[in-house]
C-alpha positions in Angstrom: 134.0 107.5 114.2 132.7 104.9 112.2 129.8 101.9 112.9 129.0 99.1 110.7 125.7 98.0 109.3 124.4 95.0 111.5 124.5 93.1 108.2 125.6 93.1 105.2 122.9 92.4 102.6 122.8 90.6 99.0 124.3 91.6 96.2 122.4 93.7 93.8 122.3 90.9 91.3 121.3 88.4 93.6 117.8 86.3 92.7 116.5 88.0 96.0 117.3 92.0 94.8 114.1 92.9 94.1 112.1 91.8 97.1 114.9 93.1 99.8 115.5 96.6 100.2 117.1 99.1 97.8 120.1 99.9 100.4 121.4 103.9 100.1 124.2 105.7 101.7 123.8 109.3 101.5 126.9 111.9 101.7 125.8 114.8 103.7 123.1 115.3 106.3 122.2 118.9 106.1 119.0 120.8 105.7 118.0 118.4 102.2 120.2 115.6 104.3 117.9 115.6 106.9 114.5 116.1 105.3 115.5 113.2 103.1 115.9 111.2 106.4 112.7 111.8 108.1 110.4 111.3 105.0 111.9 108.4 104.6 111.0 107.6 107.6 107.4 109.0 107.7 106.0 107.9 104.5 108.1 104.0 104.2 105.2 102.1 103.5 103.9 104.9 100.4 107.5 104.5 99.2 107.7 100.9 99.2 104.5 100.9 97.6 105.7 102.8 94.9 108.9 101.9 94.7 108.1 97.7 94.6 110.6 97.3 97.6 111.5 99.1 101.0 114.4 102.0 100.3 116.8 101.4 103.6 119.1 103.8 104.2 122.1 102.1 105.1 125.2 104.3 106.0 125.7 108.4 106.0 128.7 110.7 106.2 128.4 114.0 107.7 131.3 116.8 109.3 129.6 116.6 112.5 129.3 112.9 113.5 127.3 114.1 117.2 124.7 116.3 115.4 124.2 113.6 112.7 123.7 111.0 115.4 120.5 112.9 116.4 119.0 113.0 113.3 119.6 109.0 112.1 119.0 107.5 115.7 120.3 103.6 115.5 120.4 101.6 112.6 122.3 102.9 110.4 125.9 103.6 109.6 128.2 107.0 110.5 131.2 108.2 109.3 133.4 111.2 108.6 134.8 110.1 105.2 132.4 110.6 102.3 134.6 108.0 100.6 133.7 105.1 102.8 129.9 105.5 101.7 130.7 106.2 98.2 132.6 102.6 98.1 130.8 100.8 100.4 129.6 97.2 99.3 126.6 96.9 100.9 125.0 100.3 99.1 123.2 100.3 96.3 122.7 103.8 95.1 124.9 107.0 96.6 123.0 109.9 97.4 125.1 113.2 97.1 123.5 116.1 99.1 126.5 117.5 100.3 127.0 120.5 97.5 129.9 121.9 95.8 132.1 121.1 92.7 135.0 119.8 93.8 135.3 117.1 96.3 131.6 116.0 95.2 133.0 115.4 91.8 135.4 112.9 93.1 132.6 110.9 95.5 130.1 111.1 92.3 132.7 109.5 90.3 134.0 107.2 93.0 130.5 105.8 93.7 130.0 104.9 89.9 133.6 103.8 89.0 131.7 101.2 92.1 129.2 100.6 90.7 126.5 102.4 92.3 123.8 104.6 91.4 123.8 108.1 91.9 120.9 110.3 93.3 122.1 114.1 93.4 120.4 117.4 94.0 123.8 119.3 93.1 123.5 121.3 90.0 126.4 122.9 90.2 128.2 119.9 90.1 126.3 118.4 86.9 126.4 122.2 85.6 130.3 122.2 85.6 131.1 118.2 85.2 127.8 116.4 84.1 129.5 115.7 80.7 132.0 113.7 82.6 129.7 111.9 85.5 127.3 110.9 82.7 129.8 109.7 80.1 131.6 107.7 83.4 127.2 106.7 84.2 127.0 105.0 80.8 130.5 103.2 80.3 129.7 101.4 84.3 125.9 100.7 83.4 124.8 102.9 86.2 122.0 105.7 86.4 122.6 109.2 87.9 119.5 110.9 88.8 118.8 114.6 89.7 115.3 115.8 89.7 116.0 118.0 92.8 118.8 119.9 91.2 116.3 122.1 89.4 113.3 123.5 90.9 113.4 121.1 93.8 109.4 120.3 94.2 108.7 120.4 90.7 109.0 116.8 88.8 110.6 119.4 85.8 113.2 117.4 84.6 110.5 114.3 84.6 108.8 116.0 82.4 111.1 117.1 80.0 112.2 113.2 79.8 109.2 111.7 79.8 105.8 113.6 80.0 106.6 115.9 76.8 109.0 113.5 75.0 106.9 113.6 71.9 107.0 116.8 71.5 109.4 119.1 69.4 110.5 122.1 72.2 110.6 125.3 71.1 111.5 126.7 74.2 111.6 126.7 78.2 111.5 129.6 80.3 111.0 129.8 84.8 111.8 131.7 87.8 114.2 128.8 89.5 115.5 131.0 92.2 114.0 131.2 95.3 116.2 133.6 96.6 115.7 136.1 93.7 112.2 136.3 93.4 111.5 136.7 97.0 114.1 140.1 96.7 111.8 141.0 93.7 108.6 140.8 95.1 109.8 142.3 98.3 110.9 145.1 96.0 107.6 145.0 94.5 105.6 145.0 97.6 107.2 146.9 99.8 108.9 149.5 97.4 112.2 148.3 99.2 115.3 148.8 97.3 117.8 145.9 96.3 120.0 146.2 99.5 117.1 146.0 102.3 115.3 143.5 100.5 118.5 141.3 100.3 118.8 141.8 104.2 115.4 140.4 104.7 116.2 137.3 102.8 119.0 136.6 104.2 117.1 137.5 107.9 114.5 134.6 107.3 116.9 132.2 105.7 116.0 132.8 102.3 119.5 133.9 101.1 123.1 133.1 102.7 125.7 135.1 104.4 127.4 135.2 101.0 124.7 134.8 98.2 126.4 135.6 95.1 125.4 132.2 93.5 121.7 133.6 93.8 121.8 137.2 93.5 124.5 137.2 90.3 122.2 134.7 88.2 124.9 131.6 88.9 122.4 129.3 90.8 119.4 129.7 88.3 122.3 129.7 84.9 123.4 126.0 86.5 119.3 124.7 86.5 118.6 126.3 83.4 122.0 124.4 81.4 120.2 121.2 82.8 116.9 122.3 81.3 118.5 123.0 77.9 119.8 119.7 77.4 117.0 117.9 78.6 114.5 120.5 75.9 117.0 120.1 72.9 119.0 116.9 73.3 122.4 119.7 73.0 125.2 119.1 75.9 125.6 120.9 79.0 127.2 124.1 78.2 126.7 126.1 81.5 130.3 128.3 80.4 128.2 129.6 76.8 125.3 131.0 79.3 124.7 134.9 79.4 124.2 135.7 82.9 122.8 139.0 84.5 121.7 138.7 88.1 120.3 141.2 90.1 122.8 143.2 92.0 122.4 146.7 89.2 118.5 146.6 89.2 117.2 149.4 90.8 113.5 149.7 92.8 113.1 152.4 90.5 112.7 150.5 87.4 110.3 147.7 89.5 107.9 150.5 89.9 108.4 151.8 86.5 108.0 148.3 85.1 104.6 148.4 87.5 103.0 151.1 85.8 103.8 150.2 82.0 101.7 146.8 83.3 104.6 144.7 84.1 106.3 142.8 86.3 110.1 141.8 86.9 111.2 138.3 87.2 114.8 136.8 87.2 114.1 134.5 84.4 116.0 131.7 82.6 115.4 131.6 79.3 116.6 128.6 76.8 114.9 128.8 73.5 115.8 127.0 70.3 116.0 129.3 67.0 117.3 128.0 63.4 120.3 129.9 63.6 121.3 128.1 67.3 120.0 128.4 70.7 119.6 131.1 73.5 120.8 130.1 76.6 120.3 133.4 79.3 119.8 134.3 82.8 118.4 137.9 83.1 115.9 140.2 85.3 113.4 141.0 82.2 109.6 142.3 82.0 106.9 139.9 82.3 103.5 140.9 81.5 101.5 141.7 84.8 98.2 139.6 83.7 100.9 136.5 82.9 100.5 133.4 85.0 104.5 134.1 85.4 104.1 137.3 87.1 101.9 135.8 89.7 104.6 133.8 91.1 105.3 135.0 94.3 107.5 134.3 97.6 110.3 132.3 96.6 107.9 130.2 94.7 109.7 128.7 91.4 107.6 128.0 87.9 108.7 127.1 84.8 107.2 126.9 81.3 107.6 124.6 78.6 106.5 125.4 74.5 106.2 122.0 72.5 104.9 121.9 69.5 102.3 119.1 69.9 101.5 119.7 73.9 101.5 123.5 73.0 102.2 125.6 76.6 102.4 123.9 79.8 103.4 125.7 83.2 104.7 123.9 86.5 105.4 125.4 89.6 106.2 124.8 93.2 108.5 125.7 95.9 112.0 126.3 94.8 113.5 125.6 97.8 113.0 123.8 101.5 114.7 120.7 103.2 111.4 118.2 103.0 110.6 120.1 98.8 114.1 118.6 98.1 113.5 115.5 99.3 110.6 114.4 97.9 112.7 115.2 94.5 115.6 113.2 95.8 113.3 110.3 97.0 111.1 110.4 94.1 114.7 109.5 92.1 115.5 106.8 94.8 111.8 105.4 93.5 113.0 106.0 89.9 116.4 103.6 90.8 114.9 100.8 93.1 112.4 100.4 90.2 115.1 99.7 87.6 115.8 96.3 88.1 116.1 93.9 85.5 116.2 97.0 83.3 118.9 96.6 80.7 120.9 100.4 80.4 120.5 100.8 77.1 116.4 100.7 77.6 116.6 103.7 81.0 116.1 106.7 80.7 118.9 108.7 79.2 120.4 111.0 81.8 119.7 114.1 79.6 116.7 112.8 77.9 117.7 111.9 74.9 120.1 109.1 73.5 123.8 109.8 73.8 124.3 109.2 69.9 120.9 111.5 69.6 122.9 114.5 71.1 122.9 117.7 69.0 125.7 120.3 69.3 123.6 123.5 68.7 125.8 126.6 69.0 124.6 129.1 71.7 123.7 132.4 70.6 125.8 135.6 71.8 123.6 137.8 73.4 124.1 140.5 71.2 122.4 138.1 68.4 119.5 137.9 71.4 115.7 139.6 69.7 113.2 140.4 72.2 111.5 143.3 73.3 113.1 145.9 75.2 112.2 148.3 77.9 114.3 151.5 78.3 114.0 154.2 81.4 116.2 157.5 80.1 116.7 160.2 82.5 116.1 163.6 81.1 116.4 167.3 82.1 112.6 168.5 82.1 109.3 166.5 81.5 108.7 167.9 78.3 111.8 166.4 76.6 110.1 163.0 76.4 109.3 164.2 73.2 112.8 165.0 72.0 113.3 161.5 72.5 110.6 159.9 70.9 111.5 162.0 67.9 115.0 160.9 68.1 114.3 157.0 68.1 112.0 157.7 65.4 115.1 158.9 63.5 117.0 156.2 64.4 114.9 153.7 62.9 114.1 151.7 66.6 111.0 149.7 66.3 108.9 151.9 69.4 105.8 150.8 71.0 105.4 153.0 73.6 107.0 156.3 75.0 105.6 157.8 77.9 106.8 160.0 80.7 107.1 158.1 84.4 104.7 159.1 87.3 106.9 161.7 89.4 108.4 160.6 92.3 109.5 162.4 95.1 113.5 163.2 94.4 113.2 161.5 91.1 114.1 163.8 88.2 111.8 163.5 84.7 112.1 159.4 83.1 110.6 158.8 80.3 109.6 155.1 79.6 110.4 153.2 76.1 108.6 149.8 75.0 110.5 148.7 71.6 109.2 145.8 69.6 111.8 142.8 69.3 115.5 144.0 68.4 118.4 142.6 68.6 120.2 143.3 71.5 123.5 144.7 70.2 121.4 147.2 68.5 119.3 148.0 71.4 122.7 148.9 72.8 124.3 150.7 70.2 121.2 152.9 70.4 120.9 153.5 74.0 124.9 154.3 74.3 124.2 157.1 71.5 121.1 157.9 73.0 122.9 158.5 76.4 124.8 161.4 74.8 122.1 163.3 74.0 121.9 166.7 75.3 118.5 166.8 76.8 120.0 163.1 78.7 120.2 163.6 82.3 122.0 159.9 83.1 122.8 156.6 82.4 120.0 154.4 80.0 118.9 151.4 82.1 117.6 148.6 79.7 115.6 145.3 80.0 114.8 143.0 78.4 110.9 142.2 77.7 109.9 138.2 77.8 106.0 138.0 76.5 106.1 134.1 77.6 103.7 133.7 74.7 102.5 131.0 72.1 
């Protein structure tokens, strides 16, 4: 099925572009879809007063033509073939809201072989092929914009390109998983283990059916690539990433973590050093009294160390239909505001200049020096200090040992706070120290992120 626009309306280059509407066709008309749609709607006259012209939506593609129907009313174009709005010549910019790697790649790159802007909340998609879309961006003269790809409410990737461009970033670091950190703090809360608190997310809508992209780091490794190259002017390189999610962490260590004073997070961590740049999703310690360890719900934050602006925090909700739409309609303001605006002079789609770009190596993790946490399982409470003797042999920078509060069913733990090592020692140590004799099981370790100055 398939209506046509009343009219068609001027070019883009016509005299007249700038005082008739910025004309969109969006592909998909889900959850973000639909929220896009009705504040649209709801707030026109803030957006055309922002935006220096009405933002019309013109034509949408959905699966379901009878459900999308009920959500555009009339006016405006339906179809079943994301192609048709992706090629359409009476849109100006394409909206992608549809997810996914594959066909979206080939609407994304259809609608700017067309000419068209590009508006996208898919990170996955600029994760996995951004180097493409944005090199096929610059040779057609068109922008692609994505502010809702990462940590949908907050205006993150605005400031990264704008806000803190004169600053020097030494690194960024967030929770930008919804999902994630509502299992953690119902972990937290509730003393739930992984499993139950996974159910409840996916109960209240929080996580899917199948939520491996969330609960195996993938979701927050795609936003944090984006970050990266937006911090450091270095391409997207979501394949270099180290990625540990959340499926071996145990409500164990959460309470342990607890009474050493911290908190867990699943945090994505991109931070520049001289010899290249860490570029890591893992569940790691966060100081309880940190502003980071406050977030809550499936709240997002992220943080931002500049050397002139010093430490800045952001945070919002990391997720919700009418959250990603004002990012994707704060873009749409971003494009209708762009005309007369020579490419060359926008800007750049990862912050910095394409002939600016830096190839910085990424670090393997075993290069990686933070803090560590360690929870060894040992035969009787007084062999915590057989260990702490042990590591003192072995030459591990310690900050703390201590023996964990009993727990009912829970054999003796004792606790270990290094100073920053190198992860492929930490590892090397905890593998020997899991063959001790006084060992009663496997060495969990975590990383420990201070999220200082």
């Amino acid at each position: 099925m398939y209506r046509d626009p009343v009219q068609s309306l001027e070019p883009l280059h016509s005299s007249h572009a700038f005082t008739r509407p910025l004309r969109v066709g969006m592909i998909g008309i889900g959850t973000v879809g639909a929220g896009t749609f009705r504040v649209l709607a709801r707030n026109q006259a803030d957006i055309a007063g922002r935006a220096g012209r009405a933002i019309e939506m013109v034509i949408v593609s959905a699966r379901n033509l009878v459900r999308a129907a009920g959500v555009v009313g009339e006016g405006v174009a339906l179809t079943d073939d994301p192609l048709r709005v992706a090629t359409h010549p009476d849109v100006d910019v394409v909206v992608e809201v549809a997810g996914g790697t594959g066909p979206a790649r080939d609407w994304v790159l259809a609608a700017i072989s067309h000419g068209k802007h590009v508006v996208t909340a898919n990170k996955a998609l600029l994760a996995v092929h951004g180097t493409e879309i944005f090199a096929a961006a610059r040779r057609h003269g068109v922008a692609v914009a994505y502010e809702g790809a990462v940590a949908v409410s907050i205006p993150i990737i605005k400031a990264l390109r704008e806000g803190l461009a004169a600053n020097r970033i030494e690194w960024v670091a967030g929770i930008i998983n919804g999902t994630t950190n509502f299992i953690l703090s119902k972990m937290r809360d509730e003393g739930l283990d992984f499993g139950a608190a996974l159910a409840q997310a996916q109960a209240l809508g929080y996580a899917e059916a199948d939520p491996s992209f969330d609960i195996e780091g993938i979701d927050a490794a795609h936003k944090l690539t984006l970050l990266a190259s937006n911090a450091f002017g270095m391409p997207l390189r979501f394949a270099d990433a180290q990625v540990t999610g959340l499926t071996q962490l145990q409500g164990l260590d959460v309470a342990c973590a607890e009474q050493l004073g911290f908190r867990i997070k699943l945090l994505g961590v991109a931070r520049r050093r001289e010899e290249g740049v860490e570029l890591r999703v893992q569940p790691a310690l966060v100081p309880a009294g940190h502003l980071m360890a406050s977030v809550n719900g499936s709240m997002n934050a992220v943080m931002v160390k500049g050397d002139a602006a010093g430490l800045t925090m952001y945070y919002g909700a990391g997720a919700g239909s009418e959250q990603t739409a004002s990012a994707v309609i704060a873009d749409l303001v971003d494009v209708a505001r762009l005309h007369g605006t020579h490419a060359a002079q926008r800007v750049p789609h990862l912050g910095f200049q394409a002939q600016a770009m830096n190839a910085l190596p990424v670090l393997p993790g075993a290069a990686v020096c933070t803090p560590h946490y360690m929870r060894v399982p040992v035969r009787f409470a007084a062999d915590v200090e057989t260990v702490a003797a042990w590591l003192a042999v072995q030459k591990l920078p310690v900050r703390q040992v201590v023996l964990a509060t009993e727990r009912p069913g829970i054999g003796a733990q004792v606790l270990v706070l290094t100073a920053p090592v190198a992860q492929g020692a930490l590892d090397t140590t905890a593998r020997m120290l899991q063959a001790h004799p006084v060992v009663a099981g496997a060495v969990t370790t975590l990383r420990v992120e201070e999220l200082g100055g």
